[in-house]
N, C-alpha and C positions, 0 to 999 in steps of 0.2 A: 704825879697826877692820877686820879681816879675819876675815870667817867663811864657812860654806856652809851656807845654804839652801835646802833640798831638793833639794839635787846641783848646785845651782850656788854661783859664788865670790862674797860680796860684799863691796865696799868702800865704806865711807863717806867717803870722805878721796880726791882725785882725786890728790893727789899720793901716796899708794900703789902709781899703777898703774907708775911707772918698772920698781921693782922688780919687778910681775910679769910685764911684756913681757922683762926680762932673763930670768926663768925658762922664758918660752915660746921665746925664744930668737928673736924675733920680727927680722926682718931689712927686709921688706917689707908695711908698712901701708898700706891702703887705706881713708881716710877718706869716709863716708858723713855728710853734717850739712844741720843745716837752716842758712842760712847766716848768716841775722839771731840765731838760739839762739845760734851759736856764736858770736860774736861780743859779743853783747850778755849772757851771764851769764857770764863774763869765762873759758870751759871754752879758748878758744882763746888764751890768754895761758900758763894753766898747762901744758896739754900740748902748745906750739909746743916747750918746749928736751927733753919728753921725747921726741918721735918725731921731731927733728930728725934728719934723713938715714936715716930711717928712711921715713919718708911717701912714697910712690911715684904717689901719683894721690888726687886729691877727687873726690867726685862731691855735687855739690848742689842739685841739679833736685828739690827738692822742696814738693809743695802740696799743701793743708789737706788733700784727702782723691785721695792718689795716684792716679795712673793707671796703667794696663797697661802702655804704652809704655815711663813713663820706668824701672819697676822691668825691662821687657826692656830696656833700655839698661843700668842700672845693671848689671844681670848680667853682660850681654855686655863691658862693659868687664873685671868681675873678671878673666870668662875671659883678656879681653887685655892683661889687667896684670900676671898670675899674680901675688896677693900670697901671705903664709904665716899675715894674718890682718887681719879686718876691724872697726872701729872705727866705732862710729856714735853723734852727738851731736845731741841736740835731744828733740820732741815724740813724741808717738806714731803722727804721720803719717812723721815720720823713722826711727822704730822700723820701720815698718811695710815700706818701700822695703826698710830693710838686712834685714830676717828675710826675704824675700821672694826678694829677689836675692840673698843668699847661696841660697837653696835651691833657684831655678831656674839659678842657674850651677853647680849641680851634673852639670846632661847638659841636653842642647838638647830633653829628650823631659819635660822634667817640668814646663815649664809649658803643653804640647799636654796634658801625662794633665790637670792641673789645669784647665783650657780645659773642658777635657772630662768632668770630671766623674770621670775614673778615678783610683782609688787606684794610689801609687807608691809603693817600698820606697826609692827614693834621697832620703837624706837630706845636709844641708850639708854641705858637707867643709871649712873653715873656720872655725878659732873666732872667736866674734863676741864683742866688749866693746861693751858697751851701757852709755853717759853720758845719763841725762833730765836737760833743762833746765826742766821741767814736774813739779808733784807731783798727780800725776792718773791718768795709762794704764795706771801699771803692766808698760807693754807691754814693759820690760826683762825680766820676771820671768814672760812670759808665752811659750807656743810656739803664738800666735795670731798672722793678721794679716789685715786688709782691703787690697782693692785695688778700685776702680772699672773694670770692663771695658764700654765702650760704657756709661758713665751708671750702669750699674748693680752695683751694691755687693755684692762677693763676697767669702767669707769661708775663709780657709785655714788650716788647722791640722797639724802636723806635728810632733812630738817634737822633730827636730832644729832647727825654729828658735828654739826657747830659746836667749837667749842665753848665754853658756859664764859673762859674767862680767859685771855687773852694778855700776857704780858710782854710786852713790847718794851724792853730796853737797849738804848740803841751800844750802852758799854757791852754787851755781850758780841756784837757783832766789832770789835775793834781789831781782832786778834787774826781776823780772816784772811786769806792769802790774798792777793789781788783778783787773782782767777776766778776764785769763786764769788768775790765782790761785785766782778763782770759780770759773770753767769746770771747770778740770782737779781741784779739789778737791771738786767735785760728785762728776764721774763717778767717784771713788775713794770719797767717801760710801758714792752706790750700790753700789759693787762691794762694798762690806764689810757692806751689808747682805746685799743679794741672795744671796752668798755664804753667807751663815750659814743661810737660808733654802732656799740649794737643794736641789734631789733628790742633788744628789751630796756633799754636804757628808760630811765625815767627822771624826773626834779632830782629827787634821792641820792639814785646814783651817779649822777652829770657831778654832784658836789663834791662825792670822794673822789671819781676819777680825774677831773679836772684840776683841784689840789693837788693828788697822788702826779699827775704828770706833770705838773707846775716843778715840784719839787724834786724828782728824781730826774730829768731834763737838765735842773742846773745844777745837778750835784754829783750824777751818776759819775763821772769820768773825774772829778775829782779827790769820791770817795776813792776809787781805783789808786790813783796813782798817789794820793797824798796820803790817803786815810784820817784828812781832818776832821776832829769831831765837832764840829758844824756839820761837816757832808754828812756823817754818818748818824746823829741824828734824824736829819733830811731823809734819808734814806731808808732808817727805819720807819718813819712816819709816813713817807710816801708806801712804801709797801704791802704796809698795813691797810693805808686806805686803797687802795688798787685792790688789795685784796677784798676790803666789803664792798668794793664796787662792782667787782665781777662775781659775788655771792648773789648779787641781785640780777647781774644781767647777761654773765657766765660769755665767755671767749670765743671768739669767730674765727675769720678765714688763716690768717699765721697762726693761730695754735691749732689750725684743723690739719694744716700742713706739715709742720712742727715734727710731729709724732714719729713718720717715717723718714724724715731727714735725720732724727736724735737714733731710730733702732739701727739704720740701713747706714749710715755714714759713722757716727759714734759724734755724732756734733751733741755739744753739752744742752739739756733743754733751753734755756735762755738765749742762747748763739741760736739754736737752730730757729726759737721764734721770730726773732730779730732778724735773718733772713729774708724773711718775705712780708717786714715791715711794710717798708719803702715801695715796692710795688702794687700792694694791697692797700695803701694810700690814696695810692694813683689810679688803681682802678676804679675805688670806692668813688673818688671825686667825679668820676665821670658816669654817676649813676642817671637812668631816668627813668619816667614812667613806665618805660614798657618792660625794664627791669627790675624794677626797687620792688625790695620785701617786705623792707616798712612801711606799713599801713599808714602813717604818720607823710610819705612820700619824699619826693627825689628831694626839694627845697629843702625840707628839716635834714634830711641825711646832710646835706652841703653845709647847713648850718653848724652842723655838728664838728664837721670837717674843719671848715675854718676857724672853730674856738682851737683847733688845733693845732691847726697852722699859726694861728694868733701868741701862744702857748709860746712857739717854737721861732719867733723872730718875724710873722706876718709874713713868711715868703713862699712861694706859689709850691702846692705841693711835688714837682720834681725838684725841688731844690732843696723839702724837707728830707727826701728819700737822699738825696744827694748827700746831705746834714747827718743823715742817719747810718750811709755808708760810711762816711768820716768817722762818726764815733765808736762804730762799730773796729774800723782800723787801727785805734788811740789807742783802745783800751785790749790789745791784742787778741781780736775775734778775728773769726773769717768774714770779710766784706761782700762775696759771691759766693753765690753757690760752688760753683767751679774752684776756691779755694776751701771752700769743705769739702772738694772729692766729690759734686756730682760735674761730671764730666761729659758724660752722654746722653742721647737722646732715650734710652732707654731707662735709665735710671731717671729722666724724670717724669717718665709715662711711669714708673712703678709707684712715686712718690704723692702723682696726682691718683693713681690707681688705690693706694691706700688712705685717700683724705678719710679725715675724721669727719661722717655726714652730720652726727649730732651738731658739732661745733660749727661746721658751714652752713648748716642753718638759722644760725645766730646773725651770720653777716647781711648788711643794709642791703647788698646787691646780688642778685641770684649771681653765678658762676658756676658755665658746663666744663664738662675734663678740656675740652679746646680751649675753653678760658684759663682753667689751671693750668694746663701745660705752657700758652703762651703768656701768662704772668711769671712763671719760670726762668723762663730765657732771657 
């Protein structure tokens, strides 16, 4: 199938994309992958005879949570390859490299403004096709990206690194361990929660996220444990759309949390958002006037709530968190904090001490560190 997406191309079918590098007239690819994805969900078998003599340079220096260095390398190469358009396969840490350097190989001055803090009007000048061997990031579907500079985790966002073109087949993901099928269909959960919950939610987005958690809900734990490709269709499809859902209304209070439970503990990102699902349900539901952020107010937030709960078997939301510790046990995650190793009250003053404030100001209901720390516990 070929369609568009809120402005972008999608394909479900990898052997699709022959035909529309013939249309882009594509001469000079530049492949960006993770090297083991590519390899192991069989994405480099089918498109070796499409960009045969096409393919001008790989770059595949990539790990779990990029560095600075290698995304300035990756750039600097485009520059010295000049391709007419780049290609990148794997994870959302591979995502992340290719949106990245495609946008600082734009001028040698936009990853000093980004360094720096300053806004820049130069956007990618190369279209980018984005292949996930993962159903989780979403990060195809996103004009987001993380980079680790000196240890610590920065977050860039830009219109133009949306990818142009987005292939979503869910045979790439068949091959994936169970582990990582947990991880990365966690953080797609969340995203299609979060998403329907946030301040920015709109018609729009209520549509992808609401599907996206329709389907990754009944499917997630049996991708896991079966790998039936039913689920894993399901699951690439939900993913995806979780992912244009939070491109539009971007992630709240469990991914603001997330960040230093994943550095501080070594919990996998998806485990660690999925943590503070269940509680951040709960709290969300008992929003009111005199806390709500949503201008939209406490009632719409509730509403939102229980298409949620509605979603999820209509059952009051401590017994969705109840539902959500269960899955989280099924599919061998940590179900508490306390079995990810945070243990003491210090470690979760540090946890709440490092929230991510961009992202908790996303959420429906303000929350002070006394409120993070006792949604912890």
């Amino acid at each position: 199938m070929r369609a568009k997406i809120n402005g972008q191309i999608f394909l479900d079918d990898l052997g699709l994309l022959a035909d529309l590098l013939v249309e882009y007239g594509s001469r000079r690819i530049f492949l960006i992958a993770d090297a083991t994805a590519y390899a192991a969900s069989g994405a480099s078998d089918i498109l070796e005879p499409t960009v045969s003599g096409k393919l001008v340079s790989t770059f595949d220096n990539i790990e779990v949570n990029p560095k600075l260095a290698d995304v300035l390398a990756c750039a600097e190469k485009i520059r010295e390859i000049k391709p007419d358009l780049l290609m990148v396969v794997g994870g959302g840490s591979a995502m992340d490299v290719a949106k990245l350097a495609n946008w600082f190989a734009s001028g040698e001055e936009v990853a000093d403004a980004f360094l720096t803090g300053e806004s820049t009007e130069t956007g990618c000048r190369l279209p980018l096709v984005a292949i996930p061997t993962t159903a989780g990031s979403g990060a195809e579907a996103t004009h987001f990206a993380v980079v680790y500079v000196d240890g610590i985790k920065r977050s860039a966002s830009h219109l133009s690194m949306r990818p142009t073109v987005a292939v979503v087949d869910p045979q790439l993901t068949a091959q994936l361990p169970a582990t990582i099928t947990a991880h990365s269909g966690l953080d797609a959960l969340c995203q299609s929660i979060e998403s329907i919950w946030s301040v920015g939610a709109n018609e729009e987005s209520l549509c992808y996220a609401t599907e996206a958690l329709d389907l990754i809900w009944n499917h997630l734990e049996i991708a896991v444990k079966e790998s039936a490709p039913e689920s894993r269709v399901a699951m690439a499809r939900g993913s995806h759309l979780a992912g244009q859902a939070i491109n539009i209304t971007k992630t709240t209070l469990p991914h603001a949390l997330s960040y230093s439970i994943t550095t501080r503990h070594g919990v996998p990102h998806g485990a660690a958002v999925a943590l503070t699902l269940g509680p951040a349900l709960i709290y969300n539901e008992a929003v009111s006037g005199a806390d709500c952020v949503d201008s939209r107010g406490p009632d719409w937030v509730r509403e939102r709530i229980d298409s949620i709960r509605h979603i999820m078997g209509d059952a009051s939301v401590e017994e969705c968190a109840d539902q959500l510790k269960g899955l989280l046990g099924s599919i061998g995650c940590p179900a508490t904090l306390v079995e990810a190793g945070v243990t003491n009250e210090k470690q979760l003053q540090l946890i709440c001490q490092d929230v991510n404030v961009e992202r908790l100001g996303n959420n429906p209901r303000h929350v002070d560190q006394q409120q993070l720390f006792d949604l912890l516990q």
